[in-house]
TORBA-709447 format. One record per residue: x, y, z of N, C-alpha, C, CB in turn; residue in one letter. Coordinates in steps of 0.2 Angstrom, whole numbers, plus 5000, padded with zeros to 4 digits. Each point is the difference from the previous one (the first is absolute). Glycine has a CB too. Layout:
XYZXYZXYZXYZA/...
END
This chain:
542655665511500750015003500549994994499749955011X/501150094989500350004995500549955002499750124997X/500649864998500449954998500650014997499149954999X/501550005004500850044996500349935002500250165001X/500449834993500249945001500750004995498649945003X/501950095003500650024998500649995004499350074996X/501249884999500549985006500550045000499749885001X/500750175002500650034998500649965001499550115003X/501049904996500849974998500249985007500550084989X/499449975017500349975008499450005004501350065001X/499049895003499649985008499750075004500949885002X/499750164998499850045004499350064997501449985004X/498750024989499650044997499249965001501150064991X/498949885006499549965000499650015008500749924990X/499750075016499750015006499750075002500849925003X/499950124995499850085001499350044997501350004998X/498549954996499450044997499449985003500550014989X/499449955017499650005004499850065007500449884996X/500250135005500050055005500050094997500749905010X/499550094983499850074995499549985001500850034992X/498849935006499350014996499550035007500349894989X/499850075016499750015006500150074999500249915007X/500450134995500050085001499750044997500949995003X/499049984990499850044993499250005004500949964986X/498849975014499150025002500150045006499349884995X/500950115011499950035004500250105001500049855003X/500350154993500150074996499650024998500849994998X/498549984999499750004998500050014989499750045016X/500749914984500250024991499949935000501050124996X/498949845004500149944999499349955001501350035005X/498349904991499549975000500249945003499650064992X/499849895011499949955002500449954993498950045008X/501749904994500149994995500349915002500250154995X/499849815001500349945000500350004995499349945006X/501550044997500549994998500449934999499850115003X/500649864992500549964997500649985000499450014997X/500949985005500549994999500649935001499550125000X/501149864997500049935001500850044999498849884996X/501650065011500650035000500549964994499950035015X/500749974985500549994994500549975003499850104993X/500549905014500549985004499749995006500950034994X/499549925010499949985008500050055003500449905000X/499250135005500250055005499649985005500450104993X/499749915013500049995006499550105003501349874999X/498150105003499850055003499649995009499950024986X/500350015018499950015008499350024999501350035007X/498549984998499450065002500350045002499149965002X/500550105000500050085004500749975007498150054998X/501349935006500350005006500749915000498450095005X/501549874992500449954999501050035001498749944991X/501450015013500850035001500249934996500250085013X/500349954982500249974992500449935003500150124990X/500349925015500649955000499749935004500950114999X/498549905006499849925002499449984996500350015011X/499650024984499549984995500349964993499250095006X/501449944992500549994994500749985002499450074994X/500949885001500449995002500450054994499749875007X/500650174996500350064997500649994998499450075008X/501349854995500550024996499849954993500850045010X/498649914990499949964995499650044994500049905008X/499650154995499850054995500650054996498950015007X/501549984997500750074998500349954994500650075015X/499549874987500349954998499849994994500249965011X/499350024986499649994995499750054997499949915003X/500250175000499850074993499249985002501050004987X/498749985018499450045003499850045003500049934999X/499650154999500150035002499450005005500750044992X/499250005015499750005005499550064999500949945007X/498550064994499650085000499649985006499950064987X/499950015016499550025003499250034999501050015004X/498649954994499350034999499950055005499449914994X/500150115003499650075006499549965003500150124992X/499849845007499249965003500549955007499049964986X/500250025017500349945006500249924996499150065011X/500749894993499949944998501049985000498550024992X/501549915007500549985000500650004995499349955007X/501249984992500350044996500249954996500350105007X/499649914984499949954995500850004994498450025001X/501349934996500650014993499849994995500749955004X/499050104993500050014992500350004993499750045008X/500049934989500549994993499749974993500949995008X/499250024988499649964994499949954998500250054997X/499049965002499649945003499850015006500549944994X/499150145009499850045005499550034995501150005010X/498250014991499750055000500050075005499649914995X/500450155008499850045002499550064997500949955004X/498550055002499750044998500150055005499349924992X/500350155008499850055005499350044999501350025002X/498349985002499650035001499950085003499949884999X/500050164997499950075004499450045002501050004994X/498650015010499449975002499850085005500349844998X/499050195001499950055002499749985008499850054987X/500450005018499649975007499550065001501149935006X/498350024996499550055004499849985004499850054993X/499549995012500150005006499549955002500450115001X/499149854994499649944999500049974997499650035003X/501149964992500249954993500349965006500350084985X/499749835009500349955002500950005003499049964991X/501150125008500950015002500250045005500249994989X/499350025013500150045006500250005006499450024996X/500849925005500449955005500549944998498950015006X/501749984997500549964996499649925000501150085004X/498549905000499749945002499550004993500350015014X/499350044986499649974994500350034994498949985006X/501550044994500250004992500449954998499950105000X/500649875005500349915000499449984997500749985011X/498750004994499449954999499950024993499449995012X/500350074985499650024994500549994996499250075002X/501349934996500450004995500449934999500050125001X/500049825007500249934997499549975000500949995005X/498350034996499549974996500049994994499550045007X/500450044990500050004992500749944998499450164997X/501049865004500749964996499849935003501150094999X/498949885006499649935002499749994993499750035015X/499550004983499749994996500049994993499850045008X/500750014992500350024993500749914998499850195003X/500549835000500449925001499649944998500650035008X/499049944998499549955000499849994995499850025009X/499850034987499749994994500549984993499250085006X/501549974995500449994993500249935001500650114997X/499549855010500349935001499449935001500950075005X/498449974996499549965000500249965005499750014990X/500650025016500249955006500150075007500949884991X/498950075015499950055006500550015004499049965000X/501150115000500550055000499950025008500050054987X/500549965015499850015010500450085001500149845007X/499750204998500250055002500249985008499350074990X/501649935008500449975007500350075003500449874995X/499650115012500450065005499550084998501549944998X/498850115001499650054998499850024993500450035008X/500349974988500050024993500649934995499750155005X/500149814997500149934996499449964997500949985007X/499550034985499549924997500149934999499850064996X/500049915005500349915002499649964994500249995016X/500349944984499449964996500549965002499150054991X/500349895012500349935003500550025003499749924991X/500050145014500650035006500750034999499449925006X/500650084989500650024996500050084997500049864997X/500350195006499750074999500550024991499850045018X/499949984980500250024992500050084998499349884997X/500250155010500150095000500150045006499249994992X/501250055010500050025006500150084997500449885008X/499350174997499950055001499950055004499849954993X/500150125007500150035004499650085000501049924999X/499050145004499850054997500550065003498649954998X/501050095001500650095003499450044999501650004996X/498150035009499650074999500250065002499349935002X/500350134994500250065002499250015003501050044990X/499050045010499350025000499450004998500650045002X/499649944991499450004995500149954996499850124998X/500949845001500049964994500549935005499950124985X/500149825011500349965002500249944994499550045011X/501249934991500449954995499749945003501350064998X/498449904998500049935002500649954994498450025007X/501949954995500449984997500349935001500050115000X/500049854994500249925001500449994995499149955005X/501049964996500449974994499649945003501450054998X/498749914993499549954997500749965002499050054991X/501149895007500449954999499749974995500549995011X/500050004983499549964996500549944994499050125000X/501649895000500449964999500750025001499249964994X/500850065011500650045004500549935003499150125004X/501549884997500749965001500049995007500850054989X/498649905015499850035006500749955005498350044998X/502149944999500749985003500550055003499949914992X/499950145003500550085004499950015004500150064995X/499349935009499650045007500449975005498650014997X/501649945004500149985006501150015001498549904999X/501750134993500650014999500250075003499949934988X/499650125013500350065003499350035005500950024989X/498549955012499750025004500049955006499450064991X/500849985016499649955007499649975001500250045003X/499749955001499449975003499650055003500649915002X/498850124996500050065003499849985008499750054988X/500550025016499850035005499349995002500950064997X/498749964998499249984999499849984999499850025000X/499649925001499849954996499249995001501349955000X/498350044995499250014999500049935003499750084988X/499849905016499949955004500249934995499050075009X/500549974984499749914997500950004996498250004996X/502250025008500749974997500049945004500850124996X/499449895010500349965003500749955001499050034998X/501150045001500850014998500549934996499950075012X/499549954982500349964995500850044995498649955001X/501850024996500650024995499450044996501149894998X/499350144999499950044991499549954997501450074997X/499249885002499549954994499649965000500749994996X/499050035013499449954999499650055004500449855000X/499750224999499550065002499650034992501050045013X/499449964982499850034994499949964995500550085003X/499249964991499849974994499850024994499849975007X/500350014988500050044994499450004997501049974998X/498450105000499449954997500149964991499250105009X/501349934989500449984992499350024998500949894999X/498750144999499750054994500550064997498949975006X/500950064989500450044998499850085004500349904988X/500150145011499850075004499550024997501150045005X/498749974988499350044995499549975003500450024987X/499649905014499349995005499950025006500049914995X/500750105009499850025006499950085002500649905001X/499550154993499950054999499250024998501449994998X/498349974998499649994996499450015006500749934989X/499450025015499549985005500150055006499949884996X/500750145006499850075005499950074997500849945008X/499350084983499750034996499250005001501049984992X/498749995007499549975002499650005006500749964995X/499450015009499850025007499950065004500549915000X/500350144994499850065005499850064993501049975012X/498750004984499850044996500450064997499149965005X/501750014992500450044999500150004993500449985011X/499450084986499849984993500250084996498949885003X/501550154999500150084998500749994999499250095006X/501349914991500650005000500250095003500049884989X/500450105016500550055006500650064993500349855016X/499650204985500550034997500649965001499550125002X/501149884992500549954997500650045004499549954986X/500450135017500550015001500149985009500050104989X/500449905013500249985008499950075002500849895000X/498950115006500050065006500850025000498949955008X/500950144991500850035003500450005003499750054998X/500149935006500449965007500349945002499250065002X/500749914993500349944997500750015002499249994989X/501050035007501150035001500049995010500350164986X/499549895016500150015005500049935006499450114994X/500149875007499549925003500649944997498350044998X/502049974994500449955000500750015003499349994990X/500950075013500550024999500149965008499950114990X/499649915013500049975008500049935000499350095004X/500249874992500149935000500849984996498649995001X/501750044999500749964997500650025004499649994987X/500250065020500350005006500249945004499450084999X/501049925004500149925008499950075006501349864996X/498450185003499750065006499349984999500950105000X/498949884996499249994998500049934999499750104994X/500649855004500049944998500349955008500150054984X/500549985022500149965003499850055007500849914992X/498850135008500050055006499749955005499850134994X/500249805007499849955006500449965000498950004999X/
END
């Protein structure tokens, strides 16, 4: 598998090169690839289907220069910022591989990272809700995917010494909630694992046998995919 580990200058671009990169493999010009990247400012991201304005508190984000996006995946809706890992996975589907179904490719892919964690911490790592990782019930990764026909984004954030006091400054209470919350606050739902991101990178390098460095230029489509994410027709269409 190919490897790239490139943070651009805006939020929108950083998100955008997930759902480029998707289009590119399923166009068939594009490889299996794990990808890096770690944001530079706070931004606030929904899922797909998430309506922004009961999931965010939209005039405290306006209010403090946080900007709101829309991923192209499901799952709920987080706060990003430095001292946030993100990775993505772009991943070939076939009609007897472990991805063929949204259900096990959840399973196969929070296994390995389950695995991969456990080991860099030498401590036992739990796979919570669908696509959450916990330790001492405390979730530290949450994630998501988006499929086409042939190829599919699996996509997260690490928390690793992230300012986890903002979350509860512009995010709700979510709408949804993974049983083993139990409708706890922000600050006693999350956690920081405080390693630094090269180990954390190192070890899902690793696990997924990512070891070709990805061509340095971004997919053409890039301009485009960014241009939508820095929309409130794409960013607050809920």
């Amino acid at each position: 598998m190919k490897y790239t580990d490139e943070t651009f200058d805006s939020s929108a671009e950083n998100l955008a090169w997930d759902e480029a990169l998707l289009d590119l493999c399923e166009a068939g010009a594009g490889d299996e690839t794990l990808r890096f990247w770690e944001a530079r400012e706070p931004f606030v991201v929904v899922g797909y289907a998430n309506h922004a304005a009961r999931e965010v508190d939209l005039a405290a984000s306006r209010t403090h220069g946080i900007p709101v996006f829309r991923r192209c995946s499901g799952g709920g809706t987080v706060l990003q910022g430095p001292g946030c890992l993100s990775y993505s996975l772009i991943l070939r589907i076939t009609e007897h591989g472990p991805f063929h179904g949204i259900a096990s490719t959840n399973a196969f892919i929070m296994q390995r990272h389950q695995t991969a964690i456990a080991r860099l911490l030498n401590a036992p790592v739990h796979i919570q809700g669908h696509t959450d990782l916990a330790i001492n019930n405390l979730k530290f990764s949450g994630n998501a995917q988006r499929r086409r026909r042939k190829f599919l984004v699996f996509h997260g954030t690490f928390l690793l010494n992230f300012d986890l006091s903002l979350i509860k400054k512009f995010l709700r209470m979510p709408s949804k909630q993974p049983e083993y919350r139990h409708e706890r606050p922000h600050a006693e739902f999350v956690t920081n694992l405080n390693v630094s991101s090269d180990t954390v990178k190192s070890a899902l390098r690793q696990i997924w046998a990512a070891d070709e460095p990805a061509p340095d230029l971004p997919p053409a489509n890039l301009q485009a995919a960014a241009q939508k994410y820095s929309t409130d027709a794409w960013n607050l269409k809920f």
